[in-house]
N, C-alpha and C positions, 0 to 999 in steps of 0.2 A: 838647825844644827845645834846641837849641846855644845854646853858651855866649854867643854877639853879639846872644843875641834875634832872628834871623831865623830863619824856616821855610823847611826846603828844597824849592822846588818840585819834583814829579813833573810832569814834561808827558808825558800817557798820550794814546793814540792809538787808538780804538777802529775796529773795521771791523765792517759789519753783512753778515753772512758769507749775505746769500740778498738774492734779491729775488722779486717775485711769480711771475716770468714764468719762473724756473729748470725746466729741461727734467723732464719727469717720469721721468727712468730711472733710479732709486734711487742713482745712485753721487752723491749731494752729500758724505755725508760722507767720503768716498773722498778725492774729491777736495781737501777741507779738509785733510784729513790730511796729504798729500802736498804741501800747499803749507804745513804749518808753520812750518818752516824759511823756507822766502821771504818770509814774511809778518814774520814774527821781525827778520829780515835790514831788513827796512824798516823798522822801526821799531813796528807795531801789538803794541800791549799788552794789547789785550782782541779778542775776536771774539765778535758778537752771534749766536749759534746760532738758526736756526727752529722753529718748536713739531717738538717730535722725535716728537709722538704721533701716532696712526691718526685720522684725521677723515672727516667722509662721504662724501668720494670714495674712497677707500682708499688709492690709491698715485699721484694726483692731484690728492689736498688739501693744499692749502697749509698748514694746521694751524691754519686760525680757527672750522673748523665743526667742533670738537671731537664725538669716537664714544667714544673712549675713551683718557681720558689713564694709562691705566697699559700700552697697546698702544706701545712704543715700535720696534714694527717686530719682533714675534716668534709673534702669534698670528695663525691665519686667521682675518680678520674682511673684510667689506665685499670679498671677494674679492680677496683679498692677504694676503703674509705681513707685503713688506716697506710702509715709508710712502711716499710721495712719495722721500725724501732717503736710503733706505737701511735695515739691520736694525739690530736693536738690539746687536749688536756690533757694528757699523760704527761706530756714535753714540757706544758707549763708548770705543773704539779711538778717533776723530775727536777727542775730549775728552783723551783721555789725549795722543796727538800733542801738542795745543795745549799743558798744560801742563808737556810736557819741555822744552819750547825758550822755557818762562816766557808766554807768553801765558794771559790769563786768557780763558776760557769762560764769558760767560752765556746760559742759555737761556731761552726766550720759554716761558713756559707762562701761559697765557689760560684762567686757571680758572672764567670767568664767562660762557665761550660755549658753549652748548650746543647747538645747529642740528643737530648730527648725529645725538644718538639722538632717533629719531622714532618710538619707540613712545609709544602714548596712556596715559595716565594715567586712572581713572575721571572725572576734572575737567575733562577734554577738552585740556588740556595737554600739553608734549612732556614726558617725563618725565626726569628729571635724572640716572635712575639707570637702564638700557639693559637690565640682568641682573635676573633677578627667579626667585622659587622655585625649585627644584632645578638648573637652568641657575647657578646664582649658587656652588653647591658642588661641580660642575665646575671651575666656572672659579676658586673659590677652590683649588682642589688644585693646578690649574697654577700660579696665581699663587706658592702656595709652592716649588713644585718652580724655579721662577726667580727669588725673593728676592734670590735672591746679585747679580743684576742691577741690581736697583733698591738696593742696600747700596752696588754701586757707584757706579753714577752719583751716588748723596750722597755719599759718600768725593770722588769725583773734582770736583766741585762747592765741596767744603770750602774757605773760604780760609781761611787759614793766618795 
């Protein structure tokens, strides 16, 4: 606290970087990227990201009918590699952009919607978990051989 007893306001300006109706041809974070700087320039000090994962349309979904939140636009899943918004280097690169020119990046992750895996459960239920029996040690392999992905985006996530 300064010495006179007042707190110094920050007046931050946040922008919500998507809307529903955003064209389905993967370059959103492209284009976030590329408007860092402009965005900077104006004054926005945070930009609200869209769910960055695979959801049940593939590259279509908006990111509320969650398939798979660790798909951030690198496996073929739902017939796609990329999401709606782009691959998951795009998303990291989009992220990293933002934070060179001081904008802060949050992202929308909706870890309570599950709509998209729609295999049954024996309870008749959607089940919460999409991979199952030896499919699940597949795709843990890939998962590791890509870690360094998701280390990042936490690194790039971090505030400081």
């Amino acid at each position: 606290m300064p010495r006179n007893g007042c707190v110094k306001m920050i007046n931050e300006t946040m922008l919500q970087g998507f809307e529903w109706y955003l064209p389905a041809d993967g370059k959103h974070w492209q284009k976030l990227s590329r408007m860092a700087r402009w965005l900077a320039f104006r004054g926005f000090t945070a930009v609200w990201l869209p769910p960055a994962y695979k959801g049940e349309l593939g590259d279509r979904e908006v990111g509320y009918a969650v398939y798979d939140l660790y798909d951030l636009g690198e496996f073929n899943q739902k017939g796609t590699v990329r999401t709606k918004y782009g691959t998951a280097e795009e998303y990291i690169d989009c992220v990293s952009a933002l934070k060179r020119v001081g904008i802060r990046p949050l992202a929308d992750v909706v870890l309570n919607h599950r709509i998209g895996g729609m295999k049954q459960n024996p309870f008749g239920r959607a089940s919460m978990i999409r991979i199952t029996g030896c499919r699940w040690k597949i795709r843990k392999k890939k998962l590791s051989a890509k870690r360094h992905l998701f280390k990042d985006v936490k690194r790039f996530f971090r505030v400081s």
